[in-house]
N, C-alpha and C positions, 0 to 999 in steps of 0.2 A: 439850172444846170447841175451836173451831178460831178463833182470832182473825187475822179479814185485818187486815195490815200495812197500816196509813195514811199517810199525810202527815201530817209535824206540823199541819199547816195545817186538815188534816181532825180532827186530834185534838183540836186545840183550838174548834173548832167544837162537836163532838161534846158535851166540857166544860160547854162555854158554855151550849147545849141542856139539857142534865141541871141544871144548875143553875139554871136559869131556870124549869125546869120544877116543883122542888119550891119554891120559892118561889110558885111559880100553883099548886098542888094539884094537878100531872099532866096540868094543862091545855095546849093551844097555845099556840104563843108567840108573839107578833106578829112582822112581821120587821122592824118597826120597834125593835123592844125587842132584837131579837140585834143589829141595825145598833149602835146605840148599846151595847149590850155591849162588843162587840167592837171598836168605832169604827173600823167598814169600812161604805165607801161600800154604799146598797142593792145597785146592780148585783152588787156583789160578793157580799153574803150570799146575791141571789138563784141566782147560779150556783156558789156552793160547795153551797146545799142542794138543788140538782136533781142534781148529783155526788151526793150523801150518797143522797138517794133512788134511782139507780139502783144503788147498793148495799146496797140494802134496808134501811137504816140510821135513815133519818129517813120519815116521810109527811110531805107537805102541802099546802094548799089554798090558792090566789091570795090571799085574801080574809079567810083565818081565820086562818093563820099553819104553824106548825112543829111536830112535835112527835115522840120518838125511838120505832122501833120495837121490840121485844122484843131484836132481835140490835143494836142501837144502845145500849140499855140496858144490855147485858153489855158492849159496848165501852167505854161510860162507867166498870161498873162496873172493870174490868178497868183502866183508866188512872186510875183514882184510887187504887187498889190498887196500882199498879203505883210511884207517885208516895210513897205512905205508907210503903211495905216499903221504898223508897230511903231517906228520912228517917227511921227508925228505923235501917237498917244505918249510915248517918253519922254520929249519933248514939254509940251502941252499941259499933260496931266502930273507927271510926275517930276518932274524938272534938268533932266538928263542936261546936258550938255552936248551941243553937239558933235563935238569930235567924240563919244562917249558910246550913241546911240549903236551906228551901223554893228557892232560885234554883237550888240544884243538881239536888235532883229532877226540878226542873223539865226540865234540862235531860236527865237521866240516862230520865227515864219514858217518853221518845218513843223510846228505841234497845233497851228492852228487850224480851225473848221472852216469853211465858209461860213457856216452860223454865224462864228464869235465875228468874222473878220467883216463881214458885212452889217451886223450890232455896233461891232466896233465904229466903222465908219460913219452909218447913221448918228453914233453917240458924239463925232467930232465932227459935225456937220457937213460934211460932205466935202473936204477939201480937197483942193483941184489938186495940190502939191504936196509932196513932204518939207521937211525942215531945211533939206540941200538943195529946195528950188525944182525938183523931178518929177514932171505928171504922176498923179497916178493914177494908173487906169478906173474906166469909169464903169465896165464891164460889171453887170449884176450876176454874181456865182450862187448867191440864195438870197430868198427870201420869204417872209412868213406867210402871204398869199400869193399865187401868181394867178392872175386872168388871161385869157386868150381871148382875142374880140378881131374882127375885120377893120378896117379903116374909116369905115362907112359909120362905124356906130361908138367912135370911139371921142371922148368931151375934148377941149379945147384943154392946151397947157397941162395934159399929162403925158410924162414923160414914158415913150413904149420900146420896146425890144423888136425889130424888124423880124418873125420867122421864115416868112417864106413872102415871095412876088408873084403871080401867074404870069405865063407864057407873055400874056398881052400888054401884063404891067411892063415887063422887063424890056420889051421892044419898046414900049413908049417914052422908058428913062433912057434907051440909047440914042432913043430921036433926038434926046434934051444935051444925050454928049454926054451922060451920067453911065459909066460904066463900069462902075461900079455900085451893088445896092447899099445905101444906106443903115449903118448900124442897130443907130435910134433914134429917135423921132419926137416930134412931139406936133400937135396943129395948132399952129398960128395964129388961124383964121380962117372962118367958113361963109362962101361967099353964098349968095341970093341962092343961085342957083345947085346946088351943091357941090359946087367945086370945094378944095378945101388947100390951102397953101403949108406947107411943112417944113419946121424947121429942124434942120440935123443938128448934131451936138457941134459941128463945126462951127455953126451959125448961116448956112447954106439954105436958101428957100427954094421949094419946089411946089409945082402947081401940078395936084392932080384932079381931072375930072372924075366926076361924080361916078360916070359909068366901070371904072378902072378901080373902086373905092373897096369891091366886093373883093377885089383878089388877093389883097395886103393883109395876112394875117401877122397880129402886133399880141403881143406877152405888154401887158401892165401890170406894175408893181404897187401895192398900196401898202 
C-alpha cells in the first residue's frame, strides 16, 4: 500500500476523525464536535476537511458532518501504528519510561516511512501491543516483496492479505453468515480433497471448497 505523506496538521485531523468516529459507532462527525476536539476555530476545521476530501481521505456533507474514507482509515490505521511501534521501540530498546514515551511518539510518528515503520516492527518481533497495553494494528503498509497468488495455490501457514473475493466467493461467505470479507488469512489445513480450511487473524475457521479457491486473490509477504 502506498501511504501519501501528510502534514502533521493533516495527521492529526485524520486522528481526531478516527477517534471520534468509534466513539459514534462509524457514524459522522459534526464539525462542531471536531472544532471542539481539536479546539480550532470552525473556519479552520472547515477548510482542513475540504483539503482531506480532495484527497479522497475524508467525505462530507454541510449539514451532517465528516466522516474517513476507506484510504483515510488505513491512514489512520497506519499512524496509530506508526505511534505504538515508536513507544514499544522506546521502551524496549532504549529504556524510556513509560509515562516518558507517548510525547516522543508523538513527535517521532509524523516523520516516519512505512519502510522504517514496518523494519521497525519486524526488528521488535511483531508485537501485538505497545507498552500501555493498546493493539497495534496488524495492517502491512510495506514491504520488501509483495506476491499476488489465488487461494488455490497458496502453502499452508503463510500469512496473506485478502484483495479481492469473486461474486461467487462472496455469496458463499454470506451462506456461512460471514458478512463480512476477511482481512488476512492464513490456511490451516488442506483436506484430501481440495478443500482447504482458513484461519483469520481473529482465530476464526472457514472451510472453502476447492472449486471457489480460484476466485480469492491474497498479497503474500515474504
Amino acid at each position: 500500500m502506498s501511504i501519501e505523506k501528510l502534514s502533521k496538521s493533516e495527521q492529526d485531523y485524520i486522528k481526531a476523525i478516527y477517534s471520534l468516529q468509534k466513539k459514534n459507532d462509524g457514524e459522522m462527525i459534526s464539525f462542531k464536535a471536531l472544532s471542539e476536539n481539536l479546539e480550532h476555530a470552525p473556519a479552520t476545521v472547515n477548510g482542513m476537511v475540504k483539503r482531506l476530501a480532495k484527497k479522497n481521505l475524508v467525505i462530507f456533507e454541510s449539514y451532517k458532518g465528516v466522516r474517513l474514507t476507506k484510504e483515510g482509515f488505513h491512514e489512520a490505521q497506519f499512524i496509530l501504528k506508526s505511534h505504538r511501534v515508536w513507544e514499544t521501540f522506546l521502551v524496549q530498546k532504549i529504556g524510556y519510561q513509560l509515562e516518558e514515551v507517548h510525547e516522543e511518539a508523538e513527535i517521532l510518528e509524523h516523520s516516519a516511512s512505512p519502510k522504517l515503520i514496518e523494519r521497525l516492527y519486524a526488528f521488535l518481533d511483531y508485537p501485538e501491543r505497545c507498552p500501555h497495553g493498546t493493539l497495534i494494528p496488524k495492517h502491512i503498509f510495506w514491504s520488501e516483496t509483495q506476491h499476488e497468488v489465488s487461494l488455490a495455490n497458496i502453502a499452508s501457514d503463510v500469512r496473506a492479505e485478502v484483495l479481492s473475493i469473486s461474486l461467487e466467493g462472496q455469496s458463499y461467505l454470506a451462506m456461512l453468515n460471514i458478512n463480512e470479507s476477511p482481512r488476512f488469512i492464513k490456511v490451516s489445513e488442506r483436506l484430501n480433497d481440495g478443500t482447504c480450511i482458513l484461519k483469520t487473524d481473529d482465530e476464526k475457521l472457514i472451510v472453502i471448497p476447492a472449486y471457489l479457491q480460484d476466485g480469492w486473490q491474497l498479497r503474500i509477504y515474504q
